[in-house]
N, C-alpha and C positions, 0 to 999 in steps of 0.2 A: 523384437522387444526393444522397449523407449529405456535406453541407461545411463548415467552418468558419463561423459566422454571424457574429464575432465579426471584424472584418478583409474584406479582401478577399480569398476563395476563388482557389487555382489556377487557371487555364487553360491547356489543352495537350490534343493528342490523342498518340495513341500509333500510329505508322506500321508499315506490313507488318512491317520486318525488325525492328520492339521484340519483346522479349517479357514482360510482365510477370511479378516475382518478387513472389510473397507471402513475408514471412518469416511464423515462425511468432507473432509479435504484431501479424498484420496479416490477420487470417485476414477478409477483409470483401470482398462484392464490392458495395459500396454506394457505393464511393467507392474513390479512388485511381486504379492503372494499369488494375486489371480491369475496372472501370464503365467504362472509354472503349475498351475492347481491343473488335474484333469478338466475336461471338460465336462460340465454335470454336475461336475461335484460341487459341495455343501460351502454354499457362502454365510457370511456374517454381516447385516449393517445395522446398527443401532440409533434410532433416530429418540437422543435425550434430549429434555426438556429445559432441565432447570436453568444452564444455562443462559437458555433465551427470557429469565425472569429478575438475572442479576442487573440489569440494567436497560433501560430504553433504545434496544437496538433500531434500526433503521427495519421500517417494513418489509423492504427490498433485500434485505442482505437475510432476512431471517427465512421469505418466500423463496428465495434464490436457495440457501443450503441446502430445507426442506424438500425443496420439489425438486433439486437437482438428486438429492438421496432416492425419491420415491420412482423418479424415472430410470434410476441404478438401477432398482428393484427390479421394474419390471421388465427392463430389457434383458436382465440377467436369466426370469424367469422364461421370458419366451426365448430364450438360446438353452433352457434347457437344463440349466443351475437349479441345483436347490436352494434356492436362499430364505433365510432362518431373517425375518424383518422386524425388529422389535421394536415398539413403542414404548418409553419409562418413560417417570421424570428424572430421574439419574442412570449413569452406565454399572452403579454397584445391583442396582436391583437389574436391572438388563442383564450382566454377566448371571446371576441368581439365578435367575430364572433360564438362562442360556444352560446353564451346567445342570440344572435340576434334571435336562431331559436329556445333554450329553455329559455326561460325565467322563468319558474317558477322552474328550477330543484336547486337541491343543490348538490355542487361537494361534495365526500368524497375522502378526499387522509391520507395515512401515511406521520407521518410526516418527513422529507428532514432532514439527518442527518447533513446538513451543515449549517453551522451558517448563520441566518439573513434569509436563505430560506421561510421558514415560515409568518415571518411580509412581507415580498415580495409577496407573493403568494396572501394572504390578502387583500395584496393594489392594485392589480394588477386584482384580482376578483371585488372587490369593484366599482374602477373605471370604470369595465366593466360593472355594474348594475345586479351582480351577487353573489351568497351564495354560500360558503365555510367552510366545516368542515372538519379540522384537526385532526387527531384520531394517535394513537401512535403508531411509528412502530416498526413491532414485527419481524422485519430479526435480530433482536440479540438476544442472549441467556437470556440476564439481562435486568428486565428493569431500569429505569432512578431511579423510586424512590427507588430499591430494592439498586442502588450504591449509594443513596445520604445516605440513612440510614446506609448503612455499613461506609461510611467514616466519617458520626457524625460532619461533619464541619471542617475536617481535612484537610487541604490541601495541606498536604506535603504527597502526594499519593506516593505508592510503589507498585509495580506490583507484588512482590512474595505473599505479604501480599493479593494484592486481589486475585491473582492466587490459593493458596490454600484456600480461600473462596470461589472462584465459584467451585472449584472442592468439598469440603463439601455440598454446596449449590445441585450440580446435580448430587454427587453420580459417578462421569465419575471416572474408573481408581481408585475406591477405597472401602477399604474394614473395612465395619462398618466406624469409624472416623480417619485411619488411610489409607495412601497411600499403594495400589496395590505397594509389592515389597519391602515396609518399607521406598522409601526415594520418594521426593518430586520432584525433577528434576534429571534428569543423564545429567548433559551438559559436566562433564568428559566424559563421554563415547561418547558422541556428535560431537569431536572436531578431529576427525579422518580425514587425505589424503586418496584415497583409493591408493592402490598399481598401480603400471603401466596397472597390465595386467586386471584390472577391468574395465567392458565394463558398461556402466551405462544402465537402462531400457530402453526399446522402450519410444517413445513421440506420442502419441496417435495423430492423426492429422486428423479431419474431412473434407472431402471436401466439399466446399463451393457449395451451391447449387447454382439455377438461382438466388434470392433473393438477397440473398448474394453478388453476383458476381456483379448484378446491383447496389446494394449497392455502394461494393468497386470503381466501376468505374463512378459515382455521386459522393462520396467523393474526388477524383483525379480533376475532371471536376469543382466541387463548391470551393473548400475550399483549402488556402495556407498548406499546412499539410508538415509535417517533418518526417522522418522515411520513409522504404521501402514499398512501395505499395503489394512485391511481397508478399508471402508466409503465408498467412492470413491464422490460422488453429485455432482459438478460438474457444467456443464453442455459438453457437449464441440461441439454444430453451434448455429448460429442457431436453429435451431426451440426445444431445451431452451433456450438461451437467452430466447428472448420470452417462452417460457411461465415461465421464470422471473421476468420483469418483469412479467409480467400478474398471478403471484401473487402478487408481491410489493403491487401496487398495489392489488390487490383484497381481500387476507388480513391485510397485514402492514403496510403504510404506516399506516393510524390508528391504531396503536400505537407506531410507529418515535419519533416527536419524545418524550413525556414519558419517556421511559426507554430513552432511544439512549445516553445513560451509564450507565445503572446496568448491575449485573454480581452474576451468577446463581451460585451451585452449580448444575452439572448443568442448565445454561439456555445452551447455548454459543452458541444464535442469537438469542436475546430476539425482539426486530423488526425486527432489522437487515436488510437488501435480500439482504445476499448477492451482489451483483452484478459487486463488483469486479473478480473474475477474468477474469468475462464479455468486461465493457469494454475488459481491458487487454491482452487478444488480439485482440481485436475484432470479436466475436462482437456487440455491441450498439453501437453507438453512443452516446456520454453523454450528446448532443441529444436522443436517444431518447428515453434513460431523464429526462432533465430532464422533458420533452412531453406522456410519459407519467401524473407526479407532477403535472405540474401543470392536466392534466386532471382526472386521479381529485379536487384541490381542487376543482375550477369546476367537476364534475358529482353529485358525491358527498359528503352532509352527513358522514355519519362520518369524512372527510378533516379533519380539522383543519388551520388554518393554521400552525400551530407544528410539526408532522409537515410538512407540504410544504417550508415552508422549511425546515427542519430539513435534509432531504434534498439540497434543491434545492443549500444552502450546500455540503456535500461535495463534490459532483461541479460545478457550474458555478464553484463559489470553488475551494476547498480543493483539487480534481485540478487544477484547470486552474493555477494559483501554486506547485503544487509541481513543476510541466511548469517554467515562466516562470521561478522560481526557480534550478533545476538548471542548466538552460543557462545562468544567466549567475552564478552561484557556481563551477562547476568552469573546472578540475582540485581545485580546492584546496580544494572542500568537500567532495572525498572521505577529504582528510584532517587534514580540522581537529580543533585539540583543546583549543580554545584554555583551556578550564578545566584543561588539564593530566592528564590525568588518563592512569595509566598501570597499573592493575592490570586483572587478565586476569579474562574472562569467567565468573562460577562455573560449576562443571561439572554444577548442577543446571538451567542453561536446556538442556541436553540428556539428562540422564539423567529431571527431574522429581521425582528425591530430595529433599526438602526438607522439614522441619515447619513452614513458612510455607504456608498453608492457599491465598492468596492468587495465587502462585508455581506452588505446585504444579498448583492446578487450573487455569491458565492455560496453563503447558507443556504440562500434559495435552489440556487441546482444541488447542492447538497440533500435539503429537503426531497426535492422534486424526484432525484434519482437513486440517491447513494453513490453521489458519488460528483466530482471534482476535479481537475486535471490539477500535475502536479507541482503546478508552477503555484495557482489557485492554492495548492496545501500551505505552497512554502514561504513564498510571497506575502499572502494575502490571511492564512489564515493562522499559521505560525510566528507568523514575523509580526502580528500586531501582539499574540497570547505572547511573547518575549520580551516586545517593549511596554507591555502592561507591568509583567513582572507574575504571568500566571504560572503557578506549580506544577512543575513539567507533567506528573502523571495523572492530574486531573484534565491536559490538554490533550495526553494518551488517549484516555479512558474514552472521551469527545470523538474522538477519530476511531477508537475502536471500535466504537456503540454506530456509527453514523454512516461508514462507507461499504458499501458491498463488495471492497475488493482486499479490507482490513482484516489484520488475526494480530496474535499479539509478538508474533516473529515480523512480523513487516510492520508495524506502527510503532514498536518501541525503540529502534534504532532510528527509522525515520523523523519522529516526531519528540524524543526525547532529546538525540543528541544533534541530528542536522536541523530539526527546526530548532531547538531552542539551547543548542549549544550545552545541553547538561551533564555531559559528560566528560569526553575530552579524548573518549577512544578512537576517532578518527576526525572531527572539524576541527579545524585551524582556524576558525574564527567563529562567532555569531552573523548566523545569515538574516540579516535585519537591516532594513531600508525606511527612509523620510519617504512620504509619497511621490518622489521624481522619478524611480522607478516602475512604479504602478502608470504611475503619467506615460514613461517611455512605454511599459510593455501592453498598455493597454486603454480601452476609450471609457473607463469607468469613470476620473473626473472629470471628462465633460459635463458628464448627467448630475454631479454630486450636491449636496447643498454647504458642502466645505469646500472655503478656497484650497488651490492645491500649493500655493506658493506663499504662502501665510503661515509661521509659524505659530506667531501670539495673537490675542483680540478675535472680537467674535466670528465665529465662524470657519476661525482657523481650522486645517487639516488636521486631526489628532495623530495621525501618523509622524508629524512635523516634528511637535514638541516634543511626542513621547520617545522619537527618537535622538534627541538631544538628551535628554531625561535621563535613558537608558545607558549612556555612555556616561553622562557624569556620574550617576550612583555605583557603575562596576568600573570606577577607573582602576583600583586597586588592582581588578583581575584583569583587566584588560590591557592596559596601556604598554605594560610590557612586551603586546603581541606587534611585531614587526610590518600584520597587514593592516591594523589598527593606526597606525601611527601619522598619518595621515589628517584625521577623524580627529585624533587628541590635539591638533594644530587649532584643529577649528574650536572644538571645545572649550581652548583654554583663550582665543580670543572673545568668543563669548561669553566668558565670566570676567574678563577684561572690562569690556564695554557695561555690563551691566543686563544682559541679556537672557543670562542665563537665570536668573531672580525673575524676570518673567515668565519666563520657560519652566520652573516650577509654578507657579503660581497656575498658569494654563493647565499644566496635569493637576493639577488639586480640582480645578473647577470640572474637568476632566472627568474625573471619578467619582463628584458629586453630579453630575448628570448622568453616568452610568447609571449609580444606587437609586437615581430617581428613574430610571429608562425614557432621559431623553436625548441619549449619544447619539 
C-alpha cells in the first residue's frame, strides 16, 4: 500500500456496510478506502456534471477526468468489484439516488484537497439521508499534522526550509544528514537554452482507445469547452500512466534539469515529465514518481544529479507546500489582492491574438494541449497578467478552466500568490520581469513583431514598459522589500531623466490597443 512517509500514515479498516467512493481525483487503488475494502466488494464513483458547465474548461482536462473515471469503472468491474457508476448533473442527486437503493451503507472517501470540499460532501450526504466518512488522503508524501508540527505556528512559510525537511524526512537524494553531491539545489546549473542543434525527447503519446474517444466526443456534444478537441494523448488508466513515468525516466529525465526553464518555439514538452495530470488524479503516486527519479540517478550515469534533483524539488518540495500552503492560507487566498490590482484579463489569453510572439505561442500549446510548462505559467503568462495589473482570481479562474493538470488546490497558491504576488504567505517578492528574461530563457523574440530592447515608441516590447509601470504604481508596497531595492535605483533615475512620463504614456497606448485587440 502507497502512504504518506512523511508523518504518520492512517489506520483504519473499512467494514461490511462501508462502501468506498473514489472521486474522480482519486482514481488509485494503492492506497486509501479501496486498498483496505474486500475484494469484490461495493465500490462508488460518481461522474457529476454541473461542474464542467461553470466555466469553459479546456476540452482535454474535461476528456481526461471523464474517461479516466470510466476506465476506473471498468477495470474495477472486470477485477470483480461491484461498482455502483452514476451519472448526475450534481453529487446531491448522485448521493439520492445512491441511498435510495442503499440505505444502510456508509460512504468512505479521502479527503478532497480543495477547500470547503469536505463540509460539502457532508451536507450533501446528510440531506440525502445518508453516512459519510472522511478518512485522510494519502496521494501525498507528507501528511497534514507531520507539516503543522514542522512549521510550529509559523506562518511565514518558505519552501527551501521545507524542501530540505522533507528531503531529511525521506532519505530521497541523500547521504546520512547531508545532500547527495554536497549542495541542496543546482538551479545554476538548471538555467541553460539548449543549443540550436538539440533535438528534445520523443513525447510518449497513447492512443485513445474506444472509451476514450466516446468520451472525447460526449464532451464536444455536452459541454461549452475551450481548447482544441484534436490530439488528446494523456494518459487515462494506471498502465499509460507508468509507461509514462518509465519514459519519462528513461528518455527524458537526463535532459529535464539544464533546461526545465528554457522555452522552445514549436518545443511544447522540452524534458519536462509530463506527469502532473497523472499524479493529480491519481493515476501515479508522487512517491512513485519521486523513487522512480531517484533510481534512474543511482543506476544510470546519463542521470545527472542536477535533472534528479531538479525533478525530485517539484513534486517532493514544490507539490507537497503548495498542498500545506493552501490549507492554511484559504478562504482568503482565494481572494487576495493585495497589490491591488483591478483590470480584467486581456482577451487574447483566450482567443491567442496577439503580436507578442511570446503570449501567443504559449496560449497556443495551451490551447492545443492543456497544458504549458512552468516556466511558460510563471514567466510568460503570470508575469505579463501582474504587470497589467490583472485581478489575481480572474487569472486563477484562467488557469483553472484551461490546464489539464489544474484543481483549485494547485492553481490558487501557484497563480495567486507566486505569480502574482497576492498574498504574502510565502513570496518575498513579485516574480515579474522586462522582456531580457524571456530573451535570455528563450527564442521567442527572435520571431516577434516587438523590439525586445525598446521600452517606449512603436513597436516597443510591452513587457518593457509595463514593467517599469508596475514598480512605479506599487512603490508604496514594494520599495521597502530589501530584494526590490535594486529596481527602485533605476526607477527613481527614470523619473529623474523624464523617462518615466513616457513610460506611462506607452501603457495608456498599451491598453488602448488591447481594448481595440491590436496588442
Amino acid at each position: 500500500m502507497r502512504q504518506p512517509t512523511v508523518g504518520t500514515p492512517p489506520e483504519y479498516t473499512v467494514g461490511a456496510e462501508e462502501v468506498p467512493w473514489l472521486l474522480g481525483t482519486h482514481l488509485t487503488e494503492q492506497c486509501g478506502p479501496l486498498a483496505r475494502a474486500p475484494e469484490g466488494s461495493e465500490v462508488l464513483l460518481v461522474e457529476a456534471h454541473d461542474f464542467a458547465r461553470r466555466m469553459p474548461y479546456h476540452h482535454h482536462k474535461l476528456t481526461l477526468v471523464f474517461a479516466a473515471m470510466r476506465h476506473a469503472r471498468d477495470r474495477l468491474r472486470a477485477a470483480g468489484y461491484d461498482v455502483t457508476y452514476i451519472q448526475a448533473d450534481t453529487f446531491g442527486e448522485a448521493f439520492e439516488t445512491f441511498f435510495a437503493d442503499n440505505p444502510d451503507a456508509t460512504l468512505v472517501t479521502m479527503r478532497s484537497p480543495s477547500h470547503g470540499a469536505e463540509r460539502r460532501f457532508r451536507e450533501l450526504v446528510d440531506a440525502a439521508g445518508g453516512d459519510i466518512r472522511v478518512v485522510e488522503n494519502e496521494l501525498f508524501v507528507s501528511t497534514r499534522k507531520a507539516f503543522d508540527e514542522w512549521a510550529d505556528g509559523d506562518e511565514a512559510f518558505r519552501h527551501e526550509r521545507f524542501y530540505r525537511w522533507m528531503r531529511r524526512q525521506t532519505g530521497v537524494l541523500m547521504d546520512g544528514d547531508d545532500p547527495v553531491g554536497g549542495e541542496w539545489n543546482y538551479d545554476a546549473e538548471n538555467r541553460e537554452f539548449p543549443p540550436d542543434e538539440w533535438e528534445a525527447p520523443p513525447v510518449p503519446a497513447p492512443e485513445p482507445d474506444a472509451v476514450t474517444e466516446e468520451t472525447a466526443a460526449w464532451v464536444s456534444a455536452e459541454f461549452d469547452t475551450w481548447g482544441s478537441p484534436e490530439g488528446f494523448r494523456w494518459p487515462v488508466t494506471r498502465e499509460e500512466a507508468r509507461d509514462h513515468l518509465e519514459h519519462f525516466v528513461t528518455h527524458r529525465l537526463p535532459a529535464f534539469g539544464p533546461y526545465q526553464d528554457a522555452m522552445r518555439s514549436e518545443d511544447w514538452a522540452m524534458a519536462h515529465s509530463l506527469l502532473s495530470a497523472s499524479v493529480n488524479i491519481g493515476l501515479l503516486h508522487p512517491m512513485e514518481v519521486i523513487e522512480a527519479v531517484a533510481d534512474a540517478y543511482r543506476n544510470r550515469e546519463e542521470v545527472g544529479l542536477p535533472s534528479a534533483e531538479g525533478c525530485v524539488r517539484q513534486i517532493l518540495g514544490w507539490r507537497e507546500f503548495m498542498r500545506h500552503v493552501y490549507r492554511h492560507a484559504m478562504p482568503d487566498l482565494a481572494t487576495a489582492n493585495q497589490l491591488g490590482a483591478t483590470h480584467s484579463l486581456p482577451a487574447f489569453y483566450w482567443t491567442g491574438e496577439t503580436d507578442m510572439h511570446c503570449l501567443a505561442e504559449t496560449v497556443g500549446d495551451v490551447h492545443a494541449r492543456g497544458y504549458a510548462h512552468h516556466i511558460q505559467r510563471l514567466m510568460v503568462l503570470a508575469n505579463f497578467a501582474t504587470l497589467w495589473g490583472v485581478e489575481p482570481r480572474e487569472l486563477n479562474e484562467w488557469f483553472h478552466a484551461t490546464y489539464v493538470d489544474a484543481y483549485h488546490w494547485v492553481t490558487t497558491p501557484n497563480v495567486i500568490e507566486m505569480g502574482q504576488y497576492g498574498h504574502g504567505i510565502f513570496a518575498t517578492k513579485p516574480y515579474v520581469s522586462s522582456a531580457n528574461y524571456i530573451d535570455r530563457m528563450s527564442d521567442y523574440c527572435g520571431d516577434c513583431g516587438y523590439y525586445k530592447t525598446k521600452d517606449t515608441g512603436e513597436r516597443a516590447c510591452p513587457f518593457n514598459a509595463l514593467y517599469w509601470d508596475f514598480l512605479d504604481r506599487n512603490e508604496d508596497r514594494l520599495q521597502s522589500n530589501h530584494r526590490m531595492g535594486l529596481m527602485y535605483g533605476h526607477v527613481d533615475d527614470k523619473r529623474e531623466s523624464g523617462e518615466m512620463a513616457d513610460i506611462h504614456e506607452r501603457v495608456e497606448d498599451l491598453r488602448e490597443m488591447a481594448a481595440e485587440g491590436e496588442l
